[in-house]
C-alpha positions as CSV (number, residue, x, y, z in Angstrom):
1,X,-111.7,-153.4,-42.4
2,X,-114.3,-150.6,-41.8
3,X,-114.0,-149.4,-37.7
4,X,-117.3,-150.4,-36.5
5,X,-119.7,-147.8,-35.5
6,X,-119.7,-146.6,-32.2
7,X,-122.2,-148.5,-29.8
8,X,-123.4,-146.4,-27.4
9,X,-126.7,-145.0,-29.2
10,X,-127.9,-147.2,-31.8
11,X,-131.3,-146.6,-31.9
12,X,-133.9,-148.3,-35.1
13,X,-135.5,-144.9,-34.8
14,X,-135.2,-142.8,-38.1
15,X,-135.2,-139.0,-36.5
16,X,-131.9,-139.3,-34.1
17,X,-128.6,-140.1,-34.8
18,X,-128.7,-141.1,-38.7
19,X,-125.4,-140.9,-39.4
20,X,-124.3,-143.1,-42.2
21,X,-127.8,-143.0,-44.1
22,X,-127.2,-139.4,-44.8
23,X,-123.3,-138.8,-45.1
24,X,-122.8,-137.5,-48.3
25,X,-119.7,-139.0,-50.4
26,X,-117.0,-136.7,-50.5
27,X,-118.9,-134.0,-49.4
28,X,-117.3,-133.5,-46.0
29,X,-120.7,-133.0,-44.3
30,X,-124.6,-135.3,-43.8
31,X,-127.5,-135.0,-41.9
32,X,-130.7,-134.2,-43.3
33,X,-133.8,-133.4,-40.8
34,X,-137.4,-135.9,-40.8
35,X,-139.5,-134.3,-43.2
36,X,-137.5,-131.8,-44.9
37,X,-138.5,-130.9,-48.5
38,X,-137.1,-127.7,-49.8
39,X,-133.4,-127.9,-50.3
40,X,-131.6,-124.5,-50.0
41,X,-129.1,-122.9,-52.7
42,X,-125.2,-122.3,-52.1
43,X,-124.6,-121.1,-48.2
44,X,-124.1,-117.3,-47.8
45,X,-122.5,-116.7,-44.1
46,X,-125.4,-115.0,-42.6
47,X,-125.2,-114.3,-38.6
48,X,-128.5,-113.0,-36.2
49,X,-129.9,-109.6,-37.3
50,X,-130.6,-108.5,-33.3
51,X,-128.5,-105.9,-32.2
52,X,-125.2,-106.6,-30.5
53,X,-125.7,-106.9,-27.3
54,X,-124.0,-104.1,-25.1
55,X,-120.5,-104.4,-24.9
56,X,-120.3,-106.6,-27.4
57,X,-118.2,-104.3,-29.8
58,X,-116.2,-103.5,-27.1
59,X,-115.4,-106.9,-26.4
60,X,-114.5,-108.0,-30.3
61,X,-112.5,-104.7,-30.2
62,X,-110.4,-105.8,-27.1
63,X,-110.0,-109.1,-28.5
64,X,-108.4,-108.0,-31.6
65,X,-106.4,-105.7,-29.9
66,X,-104.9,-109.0,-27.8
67,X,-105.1,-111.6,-30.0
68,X,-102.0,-110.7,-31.6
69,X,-99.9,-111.2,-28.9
70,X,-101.6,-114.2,-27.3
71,X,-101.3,-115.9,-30.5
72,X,-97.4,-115.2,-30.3
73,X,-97.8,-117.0,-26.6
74,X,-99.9,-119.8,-27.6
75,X,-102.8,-120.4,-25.2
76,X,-104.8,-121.8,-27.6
77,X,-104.9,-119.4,-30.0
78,X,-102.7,-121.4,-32.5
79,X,-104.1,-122.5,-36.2
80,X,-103.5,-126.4,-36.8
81,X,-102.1,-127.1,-40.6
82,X,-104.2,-128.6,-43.4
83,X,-102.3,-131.6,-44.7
84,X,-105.0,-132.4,-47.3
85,X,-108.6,-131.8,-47.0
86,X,-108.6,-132.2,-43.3
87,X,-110.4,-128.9,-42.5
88,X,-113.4,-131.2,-41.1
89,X,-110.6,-132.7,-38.6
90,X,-109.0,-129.4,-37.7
91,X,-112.9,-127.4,-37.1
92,X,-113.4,-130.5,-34.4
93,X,-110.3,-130.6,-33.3
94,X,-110.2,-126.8,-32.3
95,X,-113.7,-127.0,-30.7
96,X,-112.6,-130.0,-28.2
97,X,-109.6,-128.0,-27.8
98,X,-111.3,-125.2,-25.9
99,X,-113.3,-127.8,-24.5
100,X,-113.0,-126.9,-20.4
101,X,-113.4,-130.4,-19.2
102,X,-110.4,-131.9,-21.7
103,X,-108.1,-129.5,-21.5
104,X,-108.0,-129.3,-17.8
105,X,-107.6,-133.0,-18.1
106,X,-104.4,-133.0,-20.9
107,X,-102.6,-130.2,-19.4
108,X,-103.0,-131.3,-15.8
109,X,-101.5,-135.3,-17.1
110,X,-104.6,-136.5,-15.1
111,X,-105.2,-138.6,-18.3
112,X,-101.7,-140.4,-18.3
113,X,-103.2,-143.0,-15.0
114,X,-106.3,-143.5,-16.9
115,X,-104.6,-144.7,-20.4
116,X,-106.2,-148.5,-20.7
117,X,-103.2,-151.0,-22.1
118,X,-105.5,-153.8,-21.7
119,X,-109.0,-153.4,-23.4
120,X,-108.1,-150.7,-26.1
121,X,-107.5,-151.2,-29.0
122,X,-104.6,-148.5,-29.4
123,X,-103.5,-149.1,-26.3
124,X,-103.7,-145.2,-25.7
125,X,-101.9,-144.2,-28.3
126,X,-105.2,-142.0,-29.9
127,X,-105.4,-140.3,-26.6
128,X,-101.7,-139.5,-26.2
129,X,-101.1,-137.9,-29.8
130,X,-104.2,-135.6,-29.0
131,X,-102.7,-134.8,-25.5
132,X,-99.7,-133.9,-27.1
133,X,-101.1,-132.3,-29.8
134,X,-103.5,-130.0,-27.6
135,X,-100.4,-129.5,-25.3
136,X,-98.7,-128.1,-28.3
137,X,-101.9,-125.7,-29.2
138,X,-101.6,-124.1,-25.4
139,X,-97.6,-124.0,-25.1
140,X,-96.8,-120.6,-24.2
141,X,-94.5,-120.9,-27.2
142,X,-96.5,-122.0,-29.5
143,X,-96.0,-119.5,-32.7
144,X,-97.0,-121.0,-35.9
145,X,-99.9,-123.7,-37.2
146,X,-99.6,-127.1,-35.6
147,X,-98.8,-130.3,-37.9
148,X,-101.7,-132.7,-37.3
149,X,-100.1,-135.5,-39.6
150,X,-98.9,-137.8,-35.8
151,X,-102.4,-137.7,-34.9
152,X,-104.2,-138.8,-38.3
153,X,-102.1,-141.3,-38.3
154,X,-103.3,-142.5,-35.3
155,X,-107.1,-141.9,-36.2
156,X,-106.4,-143.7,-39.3
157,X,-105.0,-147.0,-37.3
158,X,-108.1,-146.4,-35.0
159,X,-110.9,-146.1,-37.7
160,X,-109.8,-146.6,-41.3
161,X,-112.5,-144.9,-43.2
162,X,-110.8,-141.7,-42.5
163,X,-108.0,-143.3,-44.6
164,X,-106.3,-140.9,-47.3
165,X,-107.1,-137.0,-48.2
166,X,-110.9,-137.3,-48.7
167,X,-113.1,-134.8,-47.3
168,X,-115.3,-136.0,-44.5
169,X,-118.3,-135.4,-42.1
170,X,-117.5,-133.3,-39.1
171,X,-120.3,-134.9,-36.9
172,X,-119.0,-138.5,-37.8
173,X,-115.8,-137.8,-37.4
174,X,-116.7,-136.5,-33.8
175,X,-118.4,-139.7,-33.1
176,X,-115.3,-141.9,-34.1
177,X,-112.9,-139.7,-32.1
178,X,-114.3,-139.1,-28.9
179,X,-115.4,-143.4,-29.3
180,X,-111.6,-143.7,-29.4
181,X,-110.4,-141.7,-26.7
182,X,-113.4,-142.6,-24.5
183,X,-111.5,-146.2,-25.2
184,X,-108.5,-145.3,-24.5
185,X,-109.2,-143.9,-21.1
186,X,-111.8,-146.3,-20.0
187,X,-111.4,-147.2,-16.4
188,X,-112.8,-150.2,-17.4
189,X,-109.9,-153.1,-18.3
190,X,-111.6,-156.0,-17.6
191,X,-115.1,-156.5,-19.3
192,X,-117.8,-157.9,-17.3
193,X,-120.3,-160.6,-18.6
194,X,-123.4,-158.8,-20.0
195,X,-126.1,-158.8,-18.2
196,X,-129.2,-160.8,-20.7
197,X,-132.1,-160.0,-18.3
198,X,-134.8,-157.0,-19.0
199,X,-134.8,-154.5,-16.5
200,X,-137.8,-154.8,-14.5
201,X,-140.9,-153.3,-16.0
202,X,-142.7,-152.4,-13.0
203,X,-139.9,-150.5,-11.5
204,X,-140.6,-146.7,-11.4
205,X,-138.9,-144.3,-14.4
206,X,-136.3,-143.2,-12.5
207,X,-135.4,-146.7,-11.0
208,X,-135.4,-147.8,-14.7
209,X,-133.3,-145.3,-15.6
210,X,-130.5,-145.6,-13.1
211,X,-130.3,-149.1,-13.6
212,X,-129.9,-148.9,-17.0
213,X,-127.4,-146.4,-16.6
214,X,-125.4,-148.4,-14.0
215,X,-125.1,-151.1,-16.8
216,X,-124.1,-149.1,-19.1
217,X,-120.9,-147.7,-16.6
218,X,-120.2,-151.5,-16.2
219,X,-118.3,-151.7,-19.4
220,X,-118.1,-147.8,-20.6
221,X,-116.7,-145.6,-18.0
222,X,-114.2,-142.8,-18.8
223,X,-113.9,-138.7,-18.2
224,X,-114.9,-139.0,-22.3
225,X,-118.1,-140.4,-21.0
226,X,-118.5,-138.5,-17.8
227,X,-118.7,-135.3,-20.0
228,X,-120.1,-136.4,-22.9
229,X,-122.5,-138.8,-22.8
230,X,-126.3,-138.3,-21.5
231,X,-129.4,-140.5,-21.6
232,X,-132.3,-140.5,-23.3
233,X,-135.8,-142.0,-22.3
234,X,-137.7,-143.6,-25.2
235,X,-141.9,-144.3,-24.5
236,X,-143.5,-146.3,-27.1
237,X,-147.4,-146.3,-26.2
238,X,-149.9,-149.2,-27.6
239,X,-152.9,-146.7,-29.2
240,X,-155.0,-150.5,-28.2
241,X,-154.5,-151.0,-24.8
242,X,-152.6,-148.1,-23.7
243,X,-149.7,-150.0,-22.5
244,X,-146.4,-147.8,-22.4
245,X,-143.1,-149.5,-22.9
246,X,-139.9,-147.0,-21.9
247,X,-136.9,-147.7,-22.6
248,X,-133.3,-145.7,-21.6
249,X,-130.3,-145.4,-23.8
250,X,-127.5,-143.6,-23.3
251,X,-126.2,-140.7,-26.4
252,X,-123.1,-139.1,-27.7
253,X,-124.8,-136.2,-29.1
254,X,-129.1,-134.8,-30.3
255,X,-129.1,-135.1,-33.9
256,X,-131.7,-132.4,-34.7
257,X,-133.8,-132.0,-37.7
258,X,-134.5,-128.9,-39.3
259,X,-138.1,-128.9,-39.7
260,X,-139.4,-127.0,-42.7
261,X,-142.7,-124.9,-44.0
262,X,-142.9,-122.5,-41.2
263,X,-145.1,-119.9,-41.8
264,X,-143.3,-117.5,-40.3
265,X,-140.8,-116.3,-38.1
266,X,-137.6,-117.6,-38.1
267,X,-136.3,-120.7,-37.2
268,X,-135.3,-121.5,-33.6
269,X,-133.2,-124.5,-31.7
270,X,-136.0,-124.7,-29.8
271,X,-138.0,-125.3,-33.0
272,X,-135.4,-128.3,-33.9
273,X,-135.6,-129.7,-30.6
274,X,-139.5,-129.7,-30.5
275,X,-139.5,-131.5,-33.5
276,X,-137.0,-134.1,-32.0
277,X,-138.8,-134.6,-28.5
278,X,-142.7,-134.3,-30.4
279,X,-144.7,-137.6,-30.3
280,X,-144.9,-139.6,-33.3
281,X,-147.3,-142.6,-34.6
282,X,-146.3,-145.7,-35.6
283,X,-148.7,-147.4,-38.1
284,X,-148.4,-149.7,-41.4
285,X,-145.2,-151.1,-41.7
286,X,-144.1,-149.5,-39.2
287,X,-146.6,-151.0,-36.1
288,X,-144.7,-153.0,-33.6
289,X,-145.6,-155.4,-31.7
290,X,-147.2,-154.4,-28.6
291,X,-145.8,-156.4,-25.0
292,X,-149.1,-156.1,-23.7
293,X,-151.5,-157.1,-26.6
294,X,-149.3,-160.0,-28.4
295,X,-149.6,-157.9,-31.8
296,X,-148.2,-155.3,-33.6
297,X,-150.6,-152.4,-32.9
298,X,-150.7,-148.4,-34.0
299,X,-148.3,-147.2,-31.4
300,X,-147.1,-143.7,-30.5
301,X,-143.5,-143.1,-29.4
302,X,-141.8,-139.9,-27.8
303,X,-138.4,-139.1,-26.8
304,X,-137.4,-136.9,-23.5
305,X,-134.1,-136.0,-21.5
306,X,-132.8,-137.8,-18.8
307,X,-129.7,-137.2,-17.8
308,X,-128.1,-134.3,-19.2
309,X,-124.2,-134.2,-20.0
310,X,-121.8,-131.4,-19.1
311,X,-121.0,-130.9,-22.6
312,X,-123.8,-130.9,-25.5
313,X,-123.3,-131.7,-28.3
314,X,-126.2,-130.8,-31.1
315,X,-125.9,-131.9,-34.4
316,X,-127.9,-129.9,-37.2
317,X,-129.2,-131.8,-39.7
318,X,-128.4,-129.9,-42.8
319,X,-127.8,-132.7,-45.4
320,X,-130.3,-134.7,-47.5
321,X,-130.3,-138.5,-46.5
322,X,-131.1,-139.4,-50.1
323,X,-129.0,-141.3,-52.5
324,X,-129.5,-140.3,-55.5
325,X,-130.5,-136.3,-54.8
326,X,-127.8,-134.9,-51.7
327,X,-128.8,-130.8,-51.0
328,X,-128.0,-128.8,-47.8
329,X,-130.2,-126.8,-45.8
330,X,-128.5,-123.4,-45.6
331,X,-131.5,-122.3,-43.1
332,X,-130.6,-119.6,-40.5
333,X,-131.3,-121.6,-37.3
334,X,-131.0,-119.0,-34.2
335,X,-129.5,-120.4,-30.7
336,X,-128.7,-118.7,-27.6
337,X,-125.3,-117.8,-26.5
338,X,-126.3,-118.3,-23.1
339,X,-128.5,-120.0,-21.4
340,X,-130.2,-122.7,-23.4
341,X,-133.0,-124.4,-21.2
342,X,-133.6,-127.8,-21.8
343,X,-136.3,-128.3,-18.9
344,X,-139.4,-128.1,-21.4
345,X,-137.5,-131.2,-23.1
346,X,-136.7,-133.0,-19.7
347,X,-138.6,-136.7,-19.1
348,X,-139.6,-135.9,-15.6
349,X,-139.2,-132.9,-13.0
350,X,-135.5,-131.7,-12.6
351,X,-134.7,-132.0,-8.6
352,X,-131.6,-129.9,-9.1
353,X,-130.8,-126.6,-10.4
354,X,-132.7,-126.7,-14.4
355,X,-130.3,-127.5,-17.3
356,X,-128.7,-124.8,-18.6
357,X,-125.8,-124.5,-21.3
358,X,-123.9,-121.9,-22.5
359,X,-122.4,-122.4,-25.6
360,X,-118.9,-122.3,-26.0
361,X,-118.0,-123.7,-29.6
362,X,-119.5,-124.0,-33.1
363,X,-118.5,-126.2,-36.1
364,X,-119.8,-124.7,-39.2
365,X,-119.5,-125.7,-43.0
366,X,-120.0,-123.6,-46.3
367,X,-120.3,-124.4,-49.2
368,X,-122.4,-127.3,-50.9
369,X,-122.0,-131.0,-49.7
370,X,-120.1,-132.0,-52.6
371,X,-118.0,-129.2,-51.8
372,X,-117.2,-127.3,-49.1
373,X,-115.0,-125.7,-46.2
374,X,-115.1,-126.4,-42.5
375,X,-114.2,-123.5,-39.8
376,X,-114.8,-123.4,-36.5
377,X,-115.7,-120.6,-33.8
378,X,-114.8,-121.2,-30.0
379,X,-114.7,-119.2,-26.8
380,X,-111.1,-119.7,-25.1
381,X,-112.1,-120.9,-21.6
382,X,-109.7,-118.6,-20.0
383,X,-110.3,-115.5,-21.0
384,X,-114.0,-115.8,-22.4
385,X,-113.1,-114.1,-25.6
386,X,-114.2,-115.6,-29.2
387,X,-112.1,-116.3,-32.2
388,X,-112.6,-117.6,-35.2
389,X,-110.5,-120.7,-36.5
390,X,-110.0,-121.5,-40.1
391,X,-107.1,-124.1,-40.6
392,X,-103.8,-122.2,-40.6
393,X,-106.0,-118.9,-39.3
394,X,-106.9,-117.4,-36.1
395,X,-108.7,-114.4,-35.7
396,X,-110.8,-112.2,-33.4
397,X,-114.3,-112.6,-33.6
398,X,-117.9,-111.8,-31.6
399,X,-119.7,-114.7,-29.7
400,X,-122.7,-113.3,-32.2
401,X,-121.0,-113.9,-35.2
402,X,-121.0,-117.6,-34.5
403,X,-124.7,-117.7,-34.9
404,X,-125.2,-117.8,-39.0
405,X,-126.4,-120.2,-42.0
406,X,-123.1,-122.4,-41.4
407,X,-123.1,-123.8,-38.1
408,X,-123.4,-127.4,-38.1
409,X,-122.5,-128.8,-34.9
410,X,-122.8,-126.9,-31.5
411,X,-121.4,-127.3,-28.1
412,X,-122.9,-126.1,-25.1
413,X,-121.1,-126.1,-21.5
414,X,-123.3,-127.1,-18.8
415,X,-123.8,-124.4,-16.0
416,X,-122.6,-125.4,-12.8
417,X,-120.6,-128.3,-14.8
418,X,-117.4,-126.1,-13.7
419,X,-116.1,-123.4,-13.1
420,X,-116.6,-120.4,-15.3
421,X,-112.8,-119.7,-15.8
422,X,-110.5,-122.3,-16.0
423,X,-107.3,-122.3,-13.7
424,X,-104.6,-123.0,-15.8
């Protein structure tokens, strides 16, 4: 039986988080953005024409020069075996591995008191093969690729449609994984009774919003959570009687369209995210029914940040969501290394230092979604230096070189979330 969808951001709204209307079959990739009409030809790597920035050379030098010899030693430079079109698994796989907040938590055992033997479903066995496996992928004796076959198995039992030697979606795959460890390290082993009333509506936004996110932590509450998982404020606005309904949901990742017939320029994240926060009417089938008027009326409905993980996720929509005609966007979308501001994109005024992420990991796919190759590059949290992961394969790379045609899914590190080198 199919593993059911994970819960935590189910929203009817077509632009965010359409995961199985646009997964292509057998592929290994979906998305698709709101609006997109011109579907790209075959991917050609293509990273950002600005100059390196200075020291970069320098940097990609020195890490070649080392990477030898850490690989040798492990710490995390370590390949992780295909055992059958699992590239998809291994690109995620590698990226949560130089994840900060995890690996802290796996090589420090802080997970082993949080494994939940009562509500989850594995009963912790997901989370332990990954802790063992990332273990493995930082051993200072780590030499060759890493056999992934314990923990597939263990996906497998945990969510069935990753059954077999298929190729899959690198996004969805995410989803189901980090739903599964978030399950089995929930510090939650006895479910409480849902609450059926509505939050108040008269209660200010932010009251709203930390009530809805107390409820939420009654039944979902792990470290998987904690990094991952931030909340978005929905406003649906009556275009009769101005009534505003706002809603607050909690998400796993910002499934971003790539918007299409720009003029010029080149496209942005900034662009993508625009295009994810604009406001939007509702009218025709569409209309719902307003709270205030009794009737389904034109509306107009925006979404905004407000709560903002430590680690972002951002998916890029590159995949047609149509049946019968699948294509892939190979458009260059530029993103910052450093500093990503998400403040123009926040619901209300930030009282704490603004949100800013650095990114630390990219998922990319080439090829066509029929057929195609997942890689990954990531930024080892100890050292700060990039390399380049493809299966079996590690090698040196530049933190520019990660910004090109095939990134897919990014992951940004929260400034402030941590420190900036990890003390392992």
């Amino acid at each position: 039986m199919l593993k059911k969808r994970p819960t935590p951001i189910l929203l009817s709204w077509k632009h965010i988080l359409d995961v199985s209307a646009s997964t292509p079959s057998g592929g290994g990739a979906k998305g698709g953005g709101r609006g997109v009409t011109s579907l790209a030809g075959p991917s050609s790597r293509r990273s950002l024409a600005t100059p390196p920035a200075d020291g970069d050379d320098d940097d990609l030098a020195q890490a070649r020069r080392g990477s030898t010899a850490d690989a040798r030693n492990g710490l995390g430079l370590v390949g992780l075996r295909n055992i059958g079109n699992t590239c998809f698994m291994n690109s995620v796989l590698q990226c949560l591995s130089n994840t900060r907040v995890l690996l802290d938590y796996i090589r420090k055992d802080t997970y082993q008191k949080d494994i939940n033997n009562v509500t989850s479903s594995m009963k912790g066995a997901l989370f332990k093969a990954f802790g063992e496996l990332i273990k493995e992928l930082w051993a200072s004796d780590s030499s060759g690729p890493v056999n992934t076959a314990a923990l597939k198995s263990q996906i497998q039992r945990f969510a069935p449609r990753f059954m077999g030697y298929s190729q899959q979606d690198a996004q969805e795959f995410l989803r189901y994984f980090l739903e599964g460890l978030h399950e089995d390290v929930n510090r939650v082993t006895s479910k409480p009774k849902p609450i059926t009333t509505d939050i108040e509506d008269s209660l200010p936004d932010a009251e709203k919003a930390a009530e809805a996110w107390r409820r939420y932590l009654r039944s979902e509450d792990s470290l998987i959570v904690d990094a991952f998982v931030g909340q978005l404020k929905s406003t649906l606005k009556c275009t009769h009687c101005g009534h505003c309904s706002v809603t607050f949901d909690p998400f796993w990742d910002l499934s971003l369209p790539l918007p299409s017939g720009r003029n010029s320029g080149a496209l942005r994240l900034s662009h993508c995210l625009e295009a994810f926060t604009k406001e939007e009417t509702l009218d025709g089938d569409e209309k719902p029914k307003c709270a205030k008027c009794k009737e389904r009326r034109r509306c107009t409905k925006s979404f905004s940040i407000q709560r903002f993980p430590q680690v972002l996720v951002i998916h890029l929509k590159r995949f047609s969501p149509l049946e019968r005609f699948r294509g892939k966007l190979n458009t260059l979308v530029e993103f910052p290394l450093e500093g990503l501001d998400l403040t123009p994109y926040a619901s209300e005024a930030q009282s704490g230092p603004s949100p800013r992420y650095n990114l630390y990991a990219v998922s990319e796919h080439s090829g066509t979604p029929y057929s195609g190759h997942y890689t990954a590059h990531c930024k080892n949290p100890i050292d700060g230096r990039w390399h380049e992961y493809n299966d079996s394969r590690v090698s040196a790379a530049s933190g520019r070189s990660a910004v090109s045609a095939e990134a897919y899914v990014l992951f940004y590190e929260r400034e402030g979330g941590s420190s900036q080198r990890s003390r392992l």
